[in-house]
C-alpha angles and dihedrals in degrees: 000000000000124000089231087054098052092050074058102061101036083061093054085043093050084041089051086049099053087042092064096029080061086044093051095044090051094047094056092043082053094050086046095052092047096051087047093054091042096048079049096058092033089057100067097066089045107111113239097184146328125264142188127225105242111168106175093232104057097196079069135091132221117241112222103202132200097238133359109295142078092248100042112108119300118229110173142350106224133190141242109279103037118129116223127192109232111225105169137013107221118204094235091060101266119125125204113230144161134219116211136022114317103280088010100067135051122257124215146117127281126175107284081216086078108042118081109224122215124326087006088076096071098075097045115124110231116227096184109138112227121229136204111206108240097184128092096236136000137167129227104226111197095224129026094267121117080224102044123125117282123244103184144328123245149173150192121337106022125139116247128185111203098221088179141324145208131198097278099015134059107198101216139186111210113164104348099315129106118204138125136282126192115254112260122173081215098044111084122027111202121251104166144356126056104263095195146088147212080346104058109207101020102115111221108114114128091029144072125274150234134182128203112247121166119180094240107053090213094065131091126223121227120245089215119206093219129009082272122130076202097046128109115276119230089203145301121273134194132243105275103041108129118219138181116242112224092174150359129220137168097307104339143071139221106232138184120203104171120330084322118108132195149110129285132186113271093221098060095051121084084219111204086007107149118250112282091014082113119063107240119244091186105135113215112227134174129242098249109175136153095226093053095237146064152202136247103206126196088214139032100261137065099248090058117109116283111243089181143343108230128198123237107275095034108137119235130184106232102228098180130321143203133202085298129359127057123213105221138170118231139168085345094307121107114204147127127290117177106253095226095076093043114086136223085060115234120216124236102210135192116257108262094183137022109299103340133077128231122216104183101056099239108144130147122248099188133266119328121239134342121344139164114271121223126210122237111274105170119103118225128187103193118093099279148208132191126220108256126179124181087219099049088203092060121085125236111231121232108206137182094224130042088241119102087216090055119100119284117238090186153350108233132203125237103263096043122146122229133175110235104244098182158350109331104196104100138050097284125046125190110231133168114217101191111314084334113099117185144129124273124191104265086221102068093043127097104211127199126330121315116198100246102004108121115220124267104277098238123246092195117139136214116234120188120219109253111173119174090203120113094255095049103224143112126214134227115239133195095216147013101280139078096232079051115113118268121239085190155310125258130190125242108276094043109132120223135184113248106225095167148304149228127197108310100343114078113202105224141160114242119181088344084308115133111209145098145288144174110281093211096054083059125085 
């Protein structure tokens, strides 16, 4: 080999040196960057320190929120007590934290203002309610999915804190695990801790809930046994009573108020309304009994367990009331005292409208004296009737039952239209006028066409709009309720056909619009 070849290949050697000594060093620079990256996002789920709930009303919970802000997505209300692990310090004082054990517990923000921090933790009170587990078997899911992973299987009996909730979740802690159950009215039954706020002894908490909210305030709404309009009440209650709601259905709701449980109509509840949006109706009465003393009963009868006995003057809030029980809140307990040893005396009054009480009195007896009448104009294509009373100036009853002794929904002009809504052959016949399904007397009903049989000449008046408010109008409404949706307004003067009425609503056609006013609003 030549000298000059061998200067050649030392510099190739010393090149080939420096290019592996640069890989190397980027490599490493590489390796550095991505462990970097990954300690970062490891980093957000590393627990910086531990923190108690401490709202500084108790009777409060927590929001923990998706992102934040106030606005952002709520996941859960939480209570006073629970421990939370701290994951991030944000600079609009929010933290991110998490409740329950890393991949078993949910992760968001809530206010940095209502957590105690360190050692502060210590002497907060804990509100959080204690449970005992009434159902056969259950399963702890680690997130809030039907098809999330099981933690563990239980049963009845066991203890059970309610750390938060949401509509459809309770966030629990049983043996040492925290995880998620569905929310079920049947499932806890409560052992301590009082679950309620701003209305001590109203049990709602974990659920959704409505409030009543009739339209007059002086009326009562029925605890139905059934979603009935027909079925037995359980008792009337007054606007302001919170209730839990177990389960919807069309136009009603399963409630609970109490341990009381039964369905309400959907349109006279403020459902989801915040606590004191609605004006309370609950009257306030005194134990006043002979014997100086009273009982507190669980159950409406004498024989029910005593919950307290309660010395004459002692005040009670009337949540509802039947002939003769009333269902009242004392000293944070909600039960049942016999009407007959409370003064003022309350007065159980019979249902003037569809699923509400009146107690002034005021109710609508149609238009006063003579007034045009107007023909029927609006096409149908059901197999019809038409109202047909042998006196023109009588009304025809809708009732929700086919009993002339069951509740009218409606008095009805002659030249009314109804849909056929079953079989016509005996003495009663199910019809729908509008939104409105009842049974009419077969009798007093024209049915189909009749070859030569001229048509029921209508009775129907025509009432004006006559509104004494500062706008002059009137609206339409769907149903019979004030909170109900409007189907338009129309200015004083309007005239409108009179089809029927019932108490203070009056059931009319605007515009070739079927729904109901206020009959004194009409002239």
């Amino acid at each position: 080999m030549k000298p000059m070849d061998a200067n050649k290949d030392r510099v190739v050697s010393r090149r080939k040196k420096r290019g592996v000594h640069k890989r190397l060093s980027l490599l490493c620079i590489c390796v550095f960057v991505m462990l970097t990256v990954i300690a970062s996002a490891s980093a957000t789920n590393v627990v910086l320190e531990s923190a108690v709930i401490n709202n500084p009303n108790s009777q409060n919970r927590l929001n923990l929120r998706a992102q934040n802000t106030e606005s952002a997505e709520l996941l859960g209300r939480y209570y006073n007590g629970v421990v939370v692990d701290v994951l991030e310090y944000t600079p609009n004082d929010w933290v991110r934290i998490r409740i329950g054990a890393e991949g078993q517990g949910v992760i968001g923000y809530m206010a940095a203002k209502y957590l105690a921090l360190g050692t502060a933790g210590s002497s907060v009170v804990s509100a959080i309610p204690v449970y005992q587990s009434t159902a056969v078997t259950w399963t702890l899911k680690a997130m809030p999915f039907s098809k999330g992973i099981s933690l563990g299987e239980f049963g009845t009996g066991e203890q059970v804190e309610l750390l938060g909730f949401t509509d459809s979740w309770w966030h629990i802690r049983v043996k040492n695990q925290t995880g998620y159950v569905q929310a079920h009215p049947q499932f806890l039954k409560l052992i301590s801790g009082d679950p309620n706020f701003d209305s001590v002894g109203e049990y709602y908490d974990g659920y959704r809930i409505a409030i009543v909210n009739n339209p007059n305030p002086a009326d009562r709404l029925n605890l139905r046994k059934t979603a009935n309009r027909n079925a037995a009440s359980l008792g009337k209650y007054y606007n302001g009573v919170v209730t839990a709601i177990l389960d919807e259905q069309t136009n009603w709701l399963k409630v609970r108020i109490g341990n009381l449980e039964g369905y309400m109509e959907s349109q006279y509840l403020a459902i989801d309304a915040h606590i004191g949006s609605i004006a309370s109706a609950k009257p306030a009465v005194k134990v006043s009994n002979s014997s100086e003393s009273l009982n507190l009963r669980e159950k409406q009868s004498q024989s029910s367990k005593s919950l307290g006995l309660y010395n004459n003057g002692t005040s009670l809030e009337v949540l509802g009331l039947t002939e003769r029980w009333c269902h009242v809140q004392v000293d944070g307990k909600v039960g049942f005292m016999m009407a007959d040893y409370l003064s003022s005396k309350l007065k159980y009054t019979a249902s003037v409208s569809n699923n509400t009480d009146s107690t002034t009195g005021d109710s609508w007896r149609g238009p006063a004296g003579k007034h045009r009448v107007a023909e029927w104009t609006i096409k149908i294509a059901d197999y019809l009737g038409v109202v047909n009373n042998p006196d023109s100036n009588d009304r025809l009853h809708l009732r929700v039952a086919p009993d002339k002794s069951a509740k009218s929904l409606g008095k009805y002009y002659n030249g009314v239209r109804v849909v056929i809504m079953g079989e016509s052959d005996g003495e009663w016949t199910k019809v729908d006028i509008g939104n409105l399904e009842g049974y009419m007397m077969t009798e007093f009903l024209v049915i189909g066409e009749v070859p030569g049989q001229e048509k029921p000449a209508s009775a129907m008046p025509i009432v004006v709009v006559n509104n004494p408010n500062a706008a002059g109008n009137l609206l339409l409404r769907e149903k019979q309720s004030v909170n109900s949706a409007s189907l338009g307004v129309y200015k004083n003067g309007t005239e409108v056909t009179l089809m029927g009425f019932n108490g203070e609503w009056a059931h009319v056609i605007a515009d070739g619009n079927m729904g109901f006013m206020q009959g004194k609003y009409l002239k």
